[in-house]
Short mmCIF file of the C-alpha atoms (twelve columns), coordinates in Angstrom:
data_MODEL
# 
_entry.id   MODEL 
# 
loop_
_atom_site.group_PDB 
_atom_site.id 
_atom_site.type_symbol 
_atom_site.label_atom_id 
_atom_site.label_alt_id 
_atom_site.label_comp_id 
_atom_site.label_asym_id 
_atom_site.label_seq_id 
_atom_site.Cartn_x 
_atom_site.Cartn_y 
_atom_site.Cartn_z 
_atom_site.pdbx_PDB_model_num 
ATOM 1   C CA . UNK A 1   -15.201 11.620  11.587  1 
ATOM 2   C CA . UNK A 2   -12.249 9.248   10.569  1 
ATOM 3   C CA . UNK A 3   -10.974 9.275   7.317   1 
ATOM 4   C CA . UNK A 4   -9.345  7.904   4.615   1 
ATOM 5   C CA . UNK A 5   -5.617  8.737   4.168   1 
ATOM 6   C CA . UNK A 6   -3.456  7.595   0.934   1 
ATOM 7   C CA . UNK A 7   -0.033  8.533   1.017   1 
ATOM 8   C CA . UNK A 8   2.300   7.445   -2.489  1 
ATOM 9   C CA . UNK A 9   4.876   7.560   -4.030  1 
ATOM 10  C CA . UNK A 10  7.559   6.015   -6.041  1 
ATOM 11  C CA . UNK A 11  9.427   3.500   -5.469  1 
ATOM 12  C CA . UNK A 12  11.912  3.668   -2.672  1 
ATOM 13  C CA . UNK A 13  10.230  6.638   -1.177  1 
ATOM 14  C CA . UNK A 14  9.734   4.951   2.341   1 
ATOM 15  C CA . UNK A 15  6.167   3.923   2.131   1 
ATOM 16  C CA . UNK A 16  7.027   0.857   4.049   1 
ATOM 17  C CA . UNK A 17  8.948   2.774   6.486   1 
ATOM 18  C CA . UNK A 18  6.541   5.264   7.076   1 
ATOM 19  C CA . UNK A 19  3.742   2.846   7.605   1 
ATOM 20  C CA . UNK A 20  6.053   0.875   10.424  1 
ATOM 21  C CA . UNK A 21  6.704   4.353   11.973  1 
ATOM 22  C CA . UNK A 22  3.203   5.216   12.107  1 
ATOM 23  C CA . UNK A 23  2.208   2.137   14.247  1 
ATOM 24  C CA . UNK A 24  5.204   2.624   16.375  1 
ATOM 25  C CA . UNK A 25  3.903   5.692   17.287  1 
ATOM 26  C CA . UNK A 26  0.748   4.729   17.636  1 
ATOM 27  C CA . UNK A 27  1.747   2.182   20.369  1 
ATOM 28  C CA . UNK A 28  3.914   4.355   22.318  1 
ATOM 29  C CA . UNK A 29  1.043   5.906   22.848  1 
ATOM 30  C CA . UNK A 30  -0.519  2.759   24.209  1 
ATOM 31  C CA . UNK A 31  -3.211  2.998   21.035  1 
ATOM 32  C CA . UNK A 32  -3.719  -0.446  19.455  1 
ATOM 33  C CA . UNK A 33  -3.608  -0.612  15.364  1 
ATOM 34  C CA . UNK A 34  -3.660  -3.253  12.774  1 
ATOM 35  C CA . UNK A 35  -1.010  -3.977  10.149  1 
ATOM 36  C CA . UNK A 36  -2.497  -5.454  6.768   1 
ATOM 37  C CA . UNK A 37  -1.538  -5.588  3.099   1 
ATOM 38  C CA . UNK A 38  -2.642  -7.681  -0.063  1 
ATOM 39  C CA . UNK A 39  -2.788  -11.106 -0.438  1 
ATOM 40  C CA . UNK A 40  -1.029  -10.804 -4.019  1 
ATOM 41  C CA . UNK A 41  1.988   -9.325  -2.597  1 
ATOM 42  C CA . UNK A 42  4.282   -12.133 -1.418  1 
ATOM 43  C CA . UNK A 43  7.186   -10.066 -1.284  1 
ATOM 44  C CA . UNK A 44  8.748   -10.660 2.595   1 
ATOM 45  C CA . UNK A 45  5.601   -13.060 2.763   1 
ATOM 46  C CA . UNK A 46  3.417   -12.106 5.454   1 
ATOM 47  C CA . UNK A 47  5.609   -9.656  6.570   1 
ATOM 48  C CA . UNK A 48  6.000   -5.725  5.926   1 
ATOM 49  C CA . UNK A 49  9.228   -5.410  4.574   1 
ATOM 50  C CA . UNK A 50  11.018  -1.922  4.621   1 
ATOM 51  C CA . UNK A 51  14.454  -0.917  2.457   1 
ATOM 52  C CA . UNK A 52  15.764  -0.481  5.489   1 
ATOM 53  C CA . UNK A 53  16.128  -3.486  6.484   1 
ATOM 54  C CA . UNK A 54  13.114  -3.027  9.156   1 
ATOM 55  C CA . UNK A 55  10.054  -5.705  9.040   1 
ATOM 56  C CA . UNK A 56  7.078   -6.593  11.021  1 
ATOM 57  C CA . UNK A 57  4.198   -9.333  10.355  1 
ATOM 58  C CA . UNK A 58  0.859   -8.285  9.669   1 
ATOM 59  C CA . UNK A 59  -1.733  -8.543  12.015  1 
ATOM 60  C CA . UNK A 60  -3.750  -10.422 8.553   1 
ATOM 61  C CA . UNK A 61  -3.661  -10.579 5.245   1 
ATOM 62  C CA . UNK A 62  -6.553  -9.204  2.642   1 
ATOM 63  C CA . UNK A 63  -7.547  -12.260 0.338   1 
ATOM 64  C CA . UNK A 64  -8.308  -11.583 -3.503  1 
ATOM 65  C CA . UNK A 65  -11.751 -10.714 -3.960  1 
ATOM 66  C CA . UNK A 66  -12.179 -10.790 -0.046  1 
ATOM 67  C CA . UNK A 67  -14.801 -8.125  1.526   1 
ATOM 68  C CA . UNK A 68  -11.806 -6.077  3.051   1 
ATOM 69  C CA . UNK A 69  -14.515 -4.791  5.839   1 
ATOM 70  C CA . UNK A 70  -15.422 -8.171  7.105   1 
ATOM 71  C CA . UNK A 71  -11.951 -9.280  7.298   1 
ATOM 72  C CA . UNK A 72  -11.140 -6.143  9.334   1 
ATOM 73  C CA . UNK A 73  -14.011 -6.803  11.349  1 
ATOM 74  C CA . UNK A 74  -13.017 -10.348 12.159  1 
ATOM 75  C CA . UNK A 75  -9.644  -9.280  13.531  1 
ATOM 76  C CA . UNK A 76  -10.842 -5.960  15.308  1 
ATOM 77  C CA . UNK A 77  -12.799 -8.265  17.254  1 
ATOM 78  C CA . UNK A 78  -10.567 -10.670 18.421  1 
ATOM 79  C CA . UNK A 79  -10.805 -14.341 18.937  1 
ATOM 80  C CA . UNK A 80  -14.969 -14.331 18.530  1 
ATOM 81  C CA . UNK A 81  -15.759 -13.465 15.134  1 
ATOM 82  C CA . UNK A 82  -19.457 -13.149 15.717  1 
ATOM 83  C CA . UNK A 83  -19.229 -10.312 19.081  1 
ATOM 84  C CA . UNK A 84  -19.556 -7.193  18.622  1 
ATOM 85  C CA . UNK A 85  -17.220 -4.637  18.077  1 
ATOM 86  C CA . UNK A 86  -18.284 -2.826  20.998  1 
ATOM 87  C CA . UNK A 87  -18.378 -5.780  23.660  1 
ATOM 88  C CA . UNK A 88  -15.246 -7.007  22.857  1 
ATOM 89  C CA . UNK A 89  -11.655 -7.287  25.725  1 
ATOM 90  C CA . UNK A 90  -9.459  -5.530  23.527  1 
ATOM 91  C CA . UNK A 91  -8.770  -2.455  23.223  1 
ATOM 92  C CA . UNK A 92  -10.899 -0.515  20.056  1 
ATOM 93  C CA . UNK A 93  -8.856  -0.038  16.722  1 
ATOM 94  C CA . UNK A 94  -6.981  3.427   16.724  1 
ATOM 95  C CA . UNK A 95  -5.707  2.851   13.460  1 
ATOM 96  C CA . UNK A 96  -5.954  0.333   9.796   1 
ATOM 97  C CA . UNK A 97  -2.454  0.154   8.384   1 
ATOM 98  C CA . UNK A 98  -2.377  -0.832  4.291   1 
ATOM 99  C CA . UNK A 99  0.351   -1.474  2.868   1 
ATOM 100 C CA . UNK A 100 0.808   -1.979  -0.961  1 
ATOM 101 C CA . UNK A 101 -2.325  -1.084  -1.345  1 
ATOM 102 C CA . UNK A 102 -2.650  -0.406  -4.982  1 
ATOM 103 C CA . UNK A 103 -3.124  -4.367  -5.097  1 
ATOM 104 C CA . UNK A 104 -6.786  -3.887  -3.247  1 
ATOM 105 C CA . UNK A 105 -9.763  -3.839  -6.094  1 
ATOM 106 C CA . UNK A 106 -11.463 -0.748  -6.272  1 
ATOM 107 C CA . UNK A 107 -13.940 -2.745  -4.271  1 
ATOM 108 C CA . UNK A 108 -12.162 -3.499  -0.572  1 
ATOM 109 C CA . UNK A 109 -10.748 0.306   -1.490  1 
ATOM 110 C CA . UNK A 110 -14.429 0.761   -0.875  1 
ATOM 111 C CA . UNK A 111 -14.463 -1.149  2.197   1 
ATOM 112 C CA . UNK A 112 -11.650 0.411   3.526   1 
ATOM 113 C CA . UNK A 113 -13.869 3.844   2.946   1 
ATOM 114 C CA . UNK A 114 -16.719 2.341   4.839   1 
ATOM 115 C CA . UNK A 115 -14.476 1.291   7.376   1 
ATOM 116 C CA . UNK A 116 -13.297 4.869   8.218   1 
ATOM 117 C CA . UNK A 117 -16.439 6.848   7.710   1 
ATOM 118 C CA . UNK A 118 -18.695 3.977   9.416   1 
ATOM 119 C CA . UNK A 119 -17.255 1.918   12.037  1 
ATOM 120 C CA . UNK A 120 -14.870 5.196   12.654  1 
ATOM 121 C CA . UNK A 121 -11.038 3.646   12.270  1 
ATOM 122 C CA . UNK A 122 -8.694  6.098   10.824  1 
ATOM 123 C CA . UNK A 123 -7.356  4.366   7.826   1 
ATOM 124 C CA . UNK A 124 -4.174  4.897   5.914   1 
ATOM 125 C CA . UNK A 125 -3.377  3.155   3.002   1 
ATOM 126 C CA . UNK A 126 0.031   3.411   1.677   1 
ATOM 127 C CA . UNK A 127 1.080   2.228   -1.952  1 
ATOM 128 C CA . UNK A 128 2.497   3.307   -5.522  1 
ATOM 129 C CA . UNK A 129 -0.222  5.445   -8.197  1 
ATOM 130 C CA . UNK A 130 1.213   3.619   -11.579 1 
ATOM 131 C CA . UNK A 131 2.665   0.331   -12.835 1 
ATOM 132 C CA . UNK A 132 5.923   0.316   -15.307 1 
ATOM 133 C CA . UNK A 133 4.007   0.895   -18.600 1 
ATOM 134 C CA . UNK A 134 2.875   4.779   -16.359 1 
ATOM 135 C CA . UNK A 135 -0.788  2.912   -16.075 1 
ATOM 136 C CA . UNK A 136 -2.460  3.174   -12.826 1 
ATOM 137 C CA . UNK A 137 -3.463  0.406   -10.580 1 
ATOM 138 C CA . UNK A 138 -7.012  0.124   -10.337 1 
ATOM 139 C CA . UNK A 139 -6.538  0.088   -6.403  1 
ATOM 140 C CA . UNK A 140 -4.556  3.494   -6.476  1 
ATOM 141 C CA . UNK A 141 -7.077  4.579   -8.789  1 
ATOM 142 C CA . UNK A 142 -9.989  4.300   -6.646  1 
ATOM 143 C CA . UNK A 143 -7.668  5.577   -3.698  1 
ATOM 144 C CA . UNK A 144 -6.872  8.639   -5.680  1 
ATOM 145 C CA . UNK A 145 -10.915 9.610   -6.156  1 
ATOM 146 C CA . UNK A 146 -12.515 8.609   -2.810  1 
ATOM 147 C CA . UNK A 147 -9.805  9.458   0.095   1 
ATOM 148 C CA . UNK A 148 -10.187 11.975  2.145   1 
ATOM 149 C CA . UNK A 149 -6.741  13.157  2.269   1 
ATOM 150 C CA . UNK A 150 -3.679  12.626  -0.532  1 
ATOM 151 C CA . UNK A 151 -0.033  12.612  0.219   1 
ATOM 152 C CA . UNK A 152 2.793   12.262  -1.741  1 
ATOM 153 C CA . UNK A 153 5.718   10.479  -0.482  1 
ATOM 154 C CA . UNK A 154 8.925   11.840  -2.330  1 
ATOM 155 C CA . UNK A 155 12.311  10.317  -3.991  1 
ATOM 156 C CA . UNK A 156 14.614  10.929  -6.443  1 
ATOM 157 C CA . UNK A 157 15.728  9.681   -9.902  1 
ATOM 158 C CA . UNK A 158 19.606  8.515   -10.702 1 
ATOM 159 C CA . UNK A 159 19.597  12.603  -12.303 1 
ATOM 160 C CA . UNK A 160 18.537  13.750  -8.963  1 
ATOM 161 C CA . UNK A 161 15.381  15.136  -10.031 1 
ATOM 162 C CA . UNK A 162 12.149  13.985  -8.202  1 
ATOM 163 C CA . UNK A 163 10.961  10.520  -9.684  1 
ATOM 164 C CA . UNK A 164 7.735   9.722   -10.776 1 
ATOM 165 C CA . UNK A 165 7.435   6.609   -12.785 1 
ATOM 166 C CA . UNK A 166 8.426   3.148   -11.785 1 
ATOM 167 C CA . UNK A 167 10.517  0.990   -14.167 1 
ATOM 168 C CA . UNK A 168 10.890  -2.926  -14.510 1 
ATOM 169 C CA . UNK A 169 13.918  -4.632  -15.430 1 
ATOM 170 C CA . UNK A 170 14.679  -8.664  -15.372 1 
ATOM 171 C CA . UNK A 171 18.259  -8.313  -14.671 1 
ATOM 172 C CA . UNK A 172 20.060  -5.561  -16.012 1 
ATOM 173 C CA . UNK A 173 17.274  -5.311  -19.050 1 
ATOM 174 C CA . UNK A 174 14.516  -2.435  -18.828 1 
ATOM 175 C CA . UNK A 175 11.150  -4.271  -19.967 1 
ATOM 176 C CA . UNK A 176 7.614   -2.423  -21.362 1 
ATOM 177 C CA . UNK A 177 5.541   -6.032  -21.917 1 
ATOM 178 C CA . UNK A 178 4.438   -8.239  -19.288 1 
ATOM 179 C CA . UNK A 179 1.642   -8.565  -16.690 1 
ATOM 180 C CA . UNK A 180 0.766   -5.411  -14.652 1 
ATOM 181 C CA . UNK A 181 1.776   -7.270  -11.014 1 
ATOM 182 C CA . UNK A 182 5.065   -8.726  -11.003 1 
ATOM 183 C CA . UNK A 183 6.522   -8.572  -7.442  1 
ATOM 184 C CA . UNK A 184 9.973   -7.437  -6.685  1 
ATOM 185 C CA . UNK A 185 12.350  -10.622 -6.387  1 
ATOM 186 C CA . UNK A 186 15.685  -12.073 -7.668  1 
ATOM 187 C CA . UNK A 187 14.603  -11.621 -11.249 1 
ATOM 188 C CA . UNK A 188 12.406  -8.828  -10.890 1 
ATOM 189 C CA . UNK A 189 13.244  -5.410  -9.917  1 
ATOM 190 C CA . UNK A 190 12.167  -1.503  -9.883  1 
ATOM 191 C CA . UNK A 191 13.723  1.877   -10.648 1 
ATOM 192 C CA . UNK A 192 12.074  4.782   -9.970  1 
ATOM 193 C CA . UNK A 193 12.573  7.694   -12.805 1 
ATOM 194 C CA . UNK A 194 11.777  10.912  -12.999 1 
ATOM 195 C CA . UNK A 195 10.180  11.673  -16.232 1 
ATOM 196 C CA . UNK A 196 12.837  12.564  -18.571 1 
ATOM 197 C CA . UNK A 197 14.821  9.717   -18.064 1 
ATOM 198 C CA . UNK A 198 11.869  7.827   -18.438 1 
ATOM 199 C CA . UNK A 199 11.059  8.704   -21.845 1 
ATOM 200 C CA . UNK A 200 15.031  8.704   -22.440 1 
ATOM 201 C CA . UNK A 201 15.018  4.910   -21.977 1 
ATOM 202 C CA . UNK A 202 11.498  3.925   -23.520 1 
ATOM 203 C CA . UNK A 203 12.268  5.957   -26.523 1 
ATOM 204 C CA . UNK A 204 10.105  9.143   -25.982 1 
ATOM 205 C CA . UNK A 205 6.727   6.436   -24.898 1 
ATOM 206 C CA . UNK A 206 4.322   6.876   -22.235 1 
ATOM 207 C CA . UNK A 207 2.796   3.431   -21.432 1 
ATOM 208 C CA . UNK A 208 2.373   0.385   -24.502 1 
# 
């Protein structure tokens, strides 16, 4: 049976990477995947955009409040959205690759569940567990009770300890207010801190 996979971490702990990797290696292997990610991340636009410096654009994009199954469905089958999965020219789905996917409602996590356990694509979903006030998405929420399989990508914190929270700043100033998705920009901007030097610069606070 396939499965669900969630891998997270931090940020900068190469979920991005990791996700390109994975379909490189699924196409050396002459297995055909599909790249998505959330509509409500328009960081790199419609592209998946590593630290690196690596990118690639995404096969499609998962609308708010879309039913994340469909969509797949619609792009698994190619240019005739009403054929059937199994009487279509191209090559079956090996693989669903999510990025960011703590922006997904706990509903298309749902579909992305049904996807793996009934139409039988592997899917691995890659994305952070908490916002900068330590609260979790309600996407990495869902992830975290119905996936098969957890794993935690790991980075460090300026101390070199492992890091575990993210933290905004607009510019150089470290902010606990504002709405839960802000993407990463020119104004915007993460750290990832381990927990002591978390509660070092919030002043000993978990969250609001």
């Amino acid at each position: 049976m396939a499965k669900l996979y969630f891998r997270y971490g931090a940020m900068n702990s190469g979920k991005s990477t990791g996700l390109l990797q994975a379909a490189f290696n699924y196409e050396e292997r002459g297995q055909r995947v599909l790249l998505t990610k959330p509509g409500v991340d328009t960081k790199g636009e419609t592209s998946i955009v590593s630290r690196l410096g690596v990118s690639r654009e995404v096969d499609f994009v998962i609308p708010p409040d879309a039913d994340a199954r469909r969509v797949f469905a619609m792009h698994a089958r190619g240019d005739d959205p009403d054929a059937l999965l199994e009487h279509v020219d191209q090559a079956p789905v090996a693989c669903l690759l999510v990025d960011e996917a703590q922006f997904l409602s706990p509903e298309q996590v749902d579909d992305l569940f049904r996807i793996a356990v009934l139409d039988g694509v592997p899917v691995i979903a890659y994305g952070i567990r908490t916002d900068f006030r330590t609260r979790a998405f309600p996407g990495a929420a869902r992830l975290l009770e119905i996936a098969h399989a957890l794993e935690e990508l790991k980075t460090i914190c300026r101390c070199g300890r492992k890091a575990l929270f993210n933290t905004r700043k607009i510019g150089d100033t470290v902010v606990f207010d504002g709405e839960q998705v802000a993407i990463e920009g020119a104004e915007v901007w993460y750290e990832s801190l381990c927990g002591s030097c978390y509660l070092e610069i919030s002043g000993g606070q978990l969250g609001p």
